[in-house]
C-alpha positions in Angstrom: 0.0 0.0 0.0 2.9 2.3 1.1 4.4 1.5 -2.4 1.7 2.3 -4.2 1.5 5.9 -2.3 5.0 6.4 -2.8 4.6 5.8 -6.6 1.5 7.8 -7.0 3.5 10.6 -4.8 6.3 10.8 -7.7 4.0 11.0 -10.4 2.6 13.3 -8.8 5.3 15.2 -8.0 7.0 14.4 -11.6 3.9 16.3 -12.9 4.3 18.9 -11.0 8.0 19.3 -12.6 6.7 18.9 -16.2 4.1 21.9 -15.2 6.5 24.2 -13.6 8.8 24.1 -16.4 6.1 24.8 -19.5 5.0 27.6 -17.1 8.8 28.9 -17.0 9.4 28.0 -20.7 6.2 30.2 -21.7 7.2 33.3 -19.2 10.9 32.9 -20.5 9.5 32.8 -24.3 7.1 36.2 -23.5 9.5 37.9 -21.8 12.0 37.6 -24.6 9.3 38.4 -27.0 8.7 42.0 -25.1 12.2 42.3 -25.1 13.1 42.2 -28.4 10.1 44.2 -29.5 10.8 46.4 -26.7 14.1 46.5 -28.6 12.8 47.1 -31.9 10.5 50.2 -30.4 13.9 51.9 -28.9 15.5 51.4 -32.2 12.6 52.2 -34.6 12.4 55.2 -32.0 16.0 56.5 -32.3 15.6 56.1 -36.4 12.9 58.7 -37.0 14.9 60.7 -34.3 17.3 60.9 -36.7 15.7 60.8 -39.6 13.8 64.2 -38.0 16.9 66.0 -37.2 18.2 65.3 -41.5 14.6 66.4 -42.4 15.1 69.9 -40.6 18.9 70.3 -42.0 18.4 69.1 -45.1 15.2 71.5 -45.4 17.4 74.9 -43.8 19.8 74.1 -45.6 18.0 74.1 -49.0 16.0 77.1 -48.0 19.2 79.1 -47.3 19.2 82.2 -49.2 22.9 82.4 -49.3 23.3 81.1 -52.8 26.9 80.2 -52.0 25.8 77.7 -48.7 22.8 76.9 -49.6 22.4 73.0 -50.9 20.6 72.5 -54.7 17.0 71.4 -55.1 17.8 68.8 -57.8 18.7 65.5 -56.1 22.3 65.8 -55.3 23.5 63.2 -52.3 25.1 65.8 -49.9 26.3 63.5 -46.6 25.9 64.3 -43.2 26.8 63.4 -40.0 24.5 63.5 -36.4 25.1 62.1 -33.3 28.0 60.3 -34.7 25.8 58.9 -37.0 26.2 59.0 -40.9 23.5 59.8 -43.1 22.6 61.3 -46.4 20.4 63.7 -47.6 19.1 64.2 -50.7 16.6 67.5 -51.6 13.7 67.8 -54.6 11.9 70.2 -55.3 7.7 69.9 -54.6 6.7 70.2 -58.1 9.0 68.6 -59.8 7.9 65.4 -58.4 5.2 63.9 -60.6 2.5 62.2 -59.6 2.3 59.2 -62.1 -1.5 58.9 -61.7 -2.2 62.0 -62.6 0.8 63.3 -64.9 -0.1 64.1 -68.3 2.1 63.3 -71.4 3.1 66.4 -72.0 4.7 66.3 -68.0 6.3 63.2 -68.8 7.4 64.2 -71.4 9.2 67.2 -69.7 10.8 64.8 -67.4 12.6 62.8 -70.6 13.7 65.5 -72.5 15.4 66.5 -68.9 17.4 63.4 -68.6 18.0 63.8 -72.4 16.5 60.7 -73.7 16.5 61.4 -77.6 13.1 61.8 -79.3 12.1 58.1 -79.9 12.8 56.8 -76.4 11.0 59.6 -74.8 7.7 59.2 -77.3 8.3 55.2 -76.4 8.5 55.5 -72.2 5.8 58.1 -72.3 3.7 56.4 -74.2 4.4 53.0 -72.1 4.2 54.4 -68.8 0.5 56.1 -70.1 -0.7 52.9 -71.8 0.5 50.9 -68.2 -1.8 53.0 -66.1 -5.0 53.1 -68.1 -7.8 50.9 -68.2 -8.0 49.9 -71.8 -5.8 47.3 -74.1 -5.4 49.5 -76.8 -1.8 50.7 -77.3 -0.8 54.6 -78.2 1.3 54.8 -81.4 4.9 54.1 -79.4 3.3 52.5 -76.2 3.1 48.8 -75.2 0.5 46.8 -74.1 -0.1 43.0 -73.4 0.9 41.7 -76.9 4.4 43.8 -76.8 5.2 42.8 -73.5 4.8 39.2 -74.7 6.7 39.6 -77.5 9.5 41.0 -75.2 9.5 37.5 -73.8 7.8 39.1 -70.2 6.0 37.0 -68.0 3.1 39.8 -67.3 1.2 42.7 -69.4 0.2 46.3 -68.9 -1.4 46.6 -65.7 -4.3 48.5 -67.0 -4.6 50.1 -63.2 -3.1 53.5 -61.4 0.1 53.1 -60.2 0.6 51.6 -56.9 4.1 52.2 -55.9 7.4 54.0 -57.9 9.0 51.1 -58.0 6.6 49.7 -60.8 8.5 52.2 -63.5 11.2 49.1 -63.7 8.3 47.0 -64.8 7.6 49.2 -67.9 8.8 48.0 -71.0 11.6 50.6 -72.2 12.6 51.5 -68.8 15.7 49.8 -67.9 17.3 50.2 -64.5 19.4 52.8 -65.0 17.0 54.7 -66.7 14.4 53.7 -63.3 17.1 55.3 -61.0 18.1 58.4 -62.9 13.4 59.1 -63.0 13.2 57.8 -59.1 13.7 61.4 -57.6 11.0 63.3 -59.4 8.3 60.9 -59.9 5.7 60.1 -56.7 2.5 58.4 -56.4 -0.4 60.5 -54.6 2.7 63.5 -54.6 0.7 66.7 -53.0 1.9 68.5 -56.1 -0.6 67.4 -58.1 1.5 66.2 -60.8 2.6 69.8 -61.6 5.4 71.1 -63.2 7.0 73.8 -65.3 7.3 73.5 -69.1 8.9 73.6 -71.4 11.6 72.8 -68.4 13.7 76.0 -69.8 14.1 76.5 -66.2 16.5 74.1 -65.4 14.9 71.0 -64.3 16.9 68.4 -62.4 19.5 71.9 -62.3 19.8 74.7 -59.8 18.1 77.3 -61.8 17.4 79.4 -58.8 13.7 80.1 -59.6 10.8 79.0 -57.5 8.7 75.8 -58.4 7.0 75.8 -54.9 7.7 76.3 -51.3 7.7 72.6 -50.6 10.6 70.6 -50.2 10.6 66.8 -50.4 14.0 66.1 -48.2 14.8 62.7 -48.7 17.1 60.5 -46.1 19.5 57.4 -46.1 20.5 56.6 -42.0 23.7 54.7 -42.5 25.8 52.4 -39.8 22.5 50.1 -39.4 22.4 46.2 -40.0 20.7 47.4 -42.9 19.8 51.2 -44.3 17.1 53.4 -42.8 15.1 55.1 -45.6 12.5 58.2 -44.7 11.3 60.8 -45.9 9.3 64.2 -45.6 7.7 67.3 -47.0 8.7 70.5 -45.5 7.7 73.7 -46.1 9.0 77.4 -45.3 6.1 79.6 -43.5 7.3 83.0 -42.0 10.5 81.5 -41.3 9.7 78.5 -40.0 10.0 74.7 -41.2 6.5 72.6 -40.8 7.1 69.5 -42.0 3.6 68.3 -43.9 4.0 65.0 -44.6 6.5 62.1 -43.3 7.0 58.6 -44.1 9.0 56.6 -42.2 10.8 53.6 -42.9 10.0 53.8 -46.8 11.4 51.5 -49.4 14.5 52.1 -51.0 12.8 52.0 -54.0 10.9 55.0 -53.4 13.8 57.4 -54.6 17.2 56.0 -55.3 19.9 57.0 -52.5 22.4 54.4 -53.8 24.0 55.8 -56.7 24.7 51.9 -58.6 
């Protein structure tokens, strides 16, 4: 009888083993899961702390009116340092960023002839990027639909949609990616310009022509020194003096505007 207590005892107590261990397991596995979040937080945290202090230098600096200090408008990587922390900053101006929904031919157009694509390439990515976006699987006289992107040996058509992201330009057949990375900086999707711009670009565009295209700012950052890059970005604008920034997005894809010159 004794024997059979004893038995039943360490079973018992066996159990009681196997319990207390799951329940130390599970508390052990939580509190590294706060931990490591708790982590990420502090670090996402100290990011758009920097990422805040390059918006606001990047912005001053390319609203100085000393023409001699003052940093250009046209996409120029200019590197900075913070808190012993290296970034870079790169500046465009409001209105020369297109929104690709909205851009008309003539806009795009603008934007080619800028980069100095020769006539034929800039009637065929015009017409490509146009004949992407709408709804309809007719092609424009140098644009490309479903049938060209087949015969280009593609996997996929014209989307026949609005734009989603930048980073679909690379998709576009006639757009290569060096061509994709020299249009990143002035093209936006939902941009609060309105898809406005300038033209005939005898201003300068993608220069420092020293005329105003807007008061807006897009100030556009690269926080270096992490396991891997930090992109953001932000909208600033110059009232009375004083920087607002209107619109920031945080942790944005590289592909949103190309910071890596490759």
């Amino acid at each position: 009888m004794r024997r059979r207590q004893r038995g039943l005892v360490l079973v018992l107590v066996l159990w009681a083993l196997v319990l207390l261990l799951v329940i130390v397991s599970a508390v052990s596995s939580s509190v590294h899961t706060e931990t490591t979040l708790a982590h990420h937080q502090l670090d996402q945290t100290r990011l758009r702390a920097l990422a805040d202090a390059a918006f606001h230098y990047g912005a001053a600096r390319g609203y100085d009116p000393d023409a001699e200090s003052a940093w250009l408008t046209d996409g120029v990587t200019y590197e900075w340092q913070f808190e012993d922390v290296e970034m870079e900053i790169r500046i465009v101006k409001e209105r020369i960023r297109l929104d690709l929904n909205s851009a008309t031919g003539q806009q795009l157009k603008s934007v080619m002839e800028a980069l100095e694509l020769d006539a034929e390439q800039t009637a065929q990515v015009v017409d490509a990027i146009l004949d992407w976006r709408d709804r309809d699987s007719l092609h424009r006289l140098n644009g490309a639909e479903d049938e060209h992107y087949e015969r280009a040996g593609m996997a996929y058509g014209a989307k026949d949609a609005p734009f989603t992201t930048v980073d679909e330009i690379g998709l576009i057949l006639g757009i290569d990616a060096e061509l994709k990375t020299s249009l990143m900086p002035y093209l936006s999707v939902g941009s609060v310009a309105g898809g406005t711009i300038a033209s005939p670009l005898s201003i300068g565009f993608g220069k420092s022509s020293g005329l105003n295209l807007g008061r807006g700012l897009w100030v556009l950052v690269k926080v270096l020194g992490e396991k891997q890059p930090f992109y953001a970005e932000a909208l600033v604008r110059q009232s009375k003096d004083r920087l607002r920034l209107d619109k920031i997005n945080y942790g944005v894809s590289s592909a949103a505007w190309p910071l890596d010159d490759e």
